[in-house]
N, C-alpha and C positions, 0 to 999 in steps of 0.2 A: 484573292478573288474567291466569291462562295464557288462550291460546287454546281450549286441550283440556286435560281435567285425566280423568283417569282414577283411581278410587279401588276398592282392595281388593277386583278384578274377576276372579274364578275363572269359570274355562270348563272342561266335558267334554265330549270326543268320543267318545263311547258309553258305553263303561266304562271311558274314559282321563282321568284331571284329567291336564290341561295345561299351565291356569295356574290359577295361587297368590297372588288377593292382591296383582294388580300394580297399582302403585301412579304412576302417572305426567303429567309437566305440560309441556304441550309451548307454549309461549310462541311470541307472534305474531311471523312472520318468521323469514325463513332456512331454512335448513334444519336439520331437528331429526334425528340417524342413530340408528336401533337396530339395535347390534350384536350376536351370539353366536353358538354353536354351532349347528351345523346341528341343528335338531330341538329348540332353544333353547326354543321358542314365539312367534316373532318376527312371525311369518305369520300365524300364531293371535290374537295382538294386533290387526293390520291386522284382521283378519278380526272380528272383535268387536266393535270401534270401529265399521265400517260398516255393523254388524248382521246379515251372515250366518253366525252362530253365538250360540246362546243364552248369556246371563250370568247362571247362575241367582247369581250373589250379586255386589254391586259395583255401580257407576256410570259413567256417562261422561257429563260435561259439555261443551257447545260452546260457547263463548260464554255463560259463564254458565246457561245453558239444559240442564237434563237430558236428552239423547238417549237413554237405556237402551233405553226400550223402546219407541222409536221401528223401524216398518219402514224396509228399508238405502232403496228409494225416497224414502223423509221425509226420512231422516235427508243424502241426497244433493241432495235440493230445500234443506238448509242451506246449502249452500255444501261441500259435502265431496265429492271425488273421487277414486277407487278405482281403480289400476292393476296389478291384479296380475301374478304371475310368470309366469303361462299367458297374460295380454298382452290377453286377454278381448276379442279382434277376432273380425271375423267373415270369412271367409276365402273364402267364395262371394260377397260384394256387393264390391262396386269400393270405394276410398280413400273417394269422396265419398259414396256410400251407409254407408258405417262412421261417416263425419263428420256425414250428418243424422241419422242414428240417436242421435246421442250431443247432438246438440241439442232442447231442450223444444216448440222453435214447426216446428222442421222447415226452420227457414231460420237463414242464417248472420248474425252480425254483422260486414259487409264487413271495417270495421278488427280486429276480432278474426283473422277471417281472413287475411288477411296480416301481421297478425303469426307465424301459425302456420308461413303458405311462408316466413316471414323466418328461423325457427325452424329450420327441417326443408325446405330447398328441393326433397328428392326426394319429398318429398309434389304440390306442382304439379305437377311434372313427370310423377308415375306417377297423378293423379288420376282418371283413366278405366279404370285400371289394379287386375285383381280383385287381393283383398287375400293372397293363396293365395300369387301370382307375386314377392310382393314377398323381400328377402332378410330375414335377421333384423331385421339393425338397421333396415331401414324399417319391419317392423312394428312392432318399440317405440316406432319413432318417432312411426308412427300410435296405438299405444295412447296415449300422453303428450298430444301432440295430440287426441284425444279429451278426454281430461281436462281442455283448458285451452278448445275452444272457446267456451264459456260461461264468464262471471265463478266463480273459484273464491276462496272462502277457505282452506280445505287441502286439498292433494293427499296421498294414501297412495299411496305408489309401491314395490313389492315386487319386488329383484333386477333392478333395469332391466340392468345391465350383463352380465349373467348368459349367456355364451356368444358376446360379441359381441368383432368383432376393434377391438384399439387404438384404431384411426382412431376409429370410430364411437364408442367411451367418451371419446373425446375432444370428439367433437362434442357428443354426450351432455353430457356436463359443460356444458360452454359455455351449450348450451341450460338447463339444469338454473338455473346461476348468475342468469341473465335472469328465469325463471321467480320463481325465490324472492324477486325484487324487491318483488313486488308478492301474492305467494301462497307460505304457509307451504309448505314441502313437510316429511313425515314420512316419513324415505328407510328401508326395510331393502337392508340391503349386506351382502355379503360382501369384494368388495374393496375393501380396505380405504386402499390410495394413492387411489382414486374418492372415498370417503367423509371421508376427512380434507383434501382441497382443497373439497369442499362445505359440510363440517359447523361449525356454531357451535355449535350442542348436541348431548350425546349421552348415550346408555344403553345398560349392559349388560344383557341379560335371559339368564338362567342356571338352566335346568330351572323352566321357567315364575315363576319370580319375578326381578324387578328387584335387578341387587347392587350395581347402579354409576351415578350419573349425574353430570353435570360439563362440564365445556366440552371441546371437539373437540380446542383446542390445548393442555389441560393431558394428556387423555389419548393424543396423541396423542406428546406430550414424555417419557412413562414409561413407557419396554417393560418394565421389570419387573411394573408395573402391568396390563400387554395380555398378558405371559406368564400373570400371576397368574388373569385374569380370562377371558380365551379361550386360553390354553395352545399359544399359537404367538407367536413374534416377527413383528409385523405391518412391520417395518422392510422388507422385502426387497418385501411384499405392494402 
């Protein structure tokens, strides 16, 4: 049984359908990529799954369990964590006020906790440090970290790599890999070398419907396939 199964799920944003009907099963473990065009619906999907935006048709299951029309609160007391592309920190409280804000009890689980400095050691270090002063990649760092200090079973993660230099998508990754040991993650990417050394599963979504899904390393092995489906050679990406 997938982790998350998503069925024949259309969304509008005001007077805009979106999405179409999409259709997908994200199985436990690893990490699951969805890929496309900018303006694909890709975000739309995240966005849907966690509940903030309506599904007037479709489903989504978690574990068996219908989420649809759970509120994105409920549906994050599952076990599901949302880091979007805007990085959803908060940029007036310090590291460690971002950090209890995103736990239930308002205290840390010590070992979880250091797994997280294990993770991201410039979080320690800038931890008294408002979240505003930090560089980019320390705040996705901190968003990510927000996501994990509590037991998660999947993470939704939108564009982590998204304006960040090498180094940091490098550490990124690393962390990422550790992560998905133990917690699905459902990554959208755009780049695409980021996403084909994380991904075991993957999906194309194309003007809000699903057109491709399949393993990371079959698609990652047919650029005629990647021309056909995103309309650029991801070789060089």
């Amino acid at each position: 049984m997938s982790l998350l199964s998503i069925r024949n799920m259309d969304v509008s944003i005001g007077q805009y359908s979106v999405l179409h009907g999409v259709t997908l099963d994200v199985p436990e473990g690893g990490v699951f990529v969805l890929l496309g065009r900018n303006g694909a619906g890709k975000t739309t999907t995240l966005r849907s799954i966690i509940g903030l935006l309506d599904r007037p048709e479709g489903s989504v299951t978690f574990r068996g369990e219908d989420i649809s029309s759970l509120h994105t609160s409920d549906i994050a007391r599952k076990g599901i964590a949302f880091v979007p592309e805007n990085m959803g920190i908060f940029g007036g409280l310090t590291v460690a006020e971002n950090m209890v804000l995103a736990t239930a009890s308002g205290k840390f689980d010590q070992t979880r906790l250091a797994r997280v400095y294990e993770l991201f050691p410039a979080l320690e270090q800038f931890w008294d440090k408002q979240a505003w002063s930090l560089s980019g990649g320390q705040k996705q760092m901190l968003a990510v970290a927000r996501a994990i200090i509590e037991p998660r079973d999947l993470i939704l993660i939108d564009e982590p790599t998204k304006g960040l230099a090498p180094s940091i998508i490098s550490a990124m990754g690393e962390a990422f890999r550790e992560i998905s040991e133990t917690t699905t993650i459902l990554l959208v990417e755009q780049n695409f070398s980021f996403a084909k050394s994380l991904g075991r599963d993957m999906a194309v979504i194309d003007d809000g419907r699903v057109v491709h899904t399949g393993t990371m390393a079959d698609f990652a092995a047919d650029t005629a396939l990647q021309d056909r489906l995103l309309s650029l050679s991801m070789e060089a990406s």
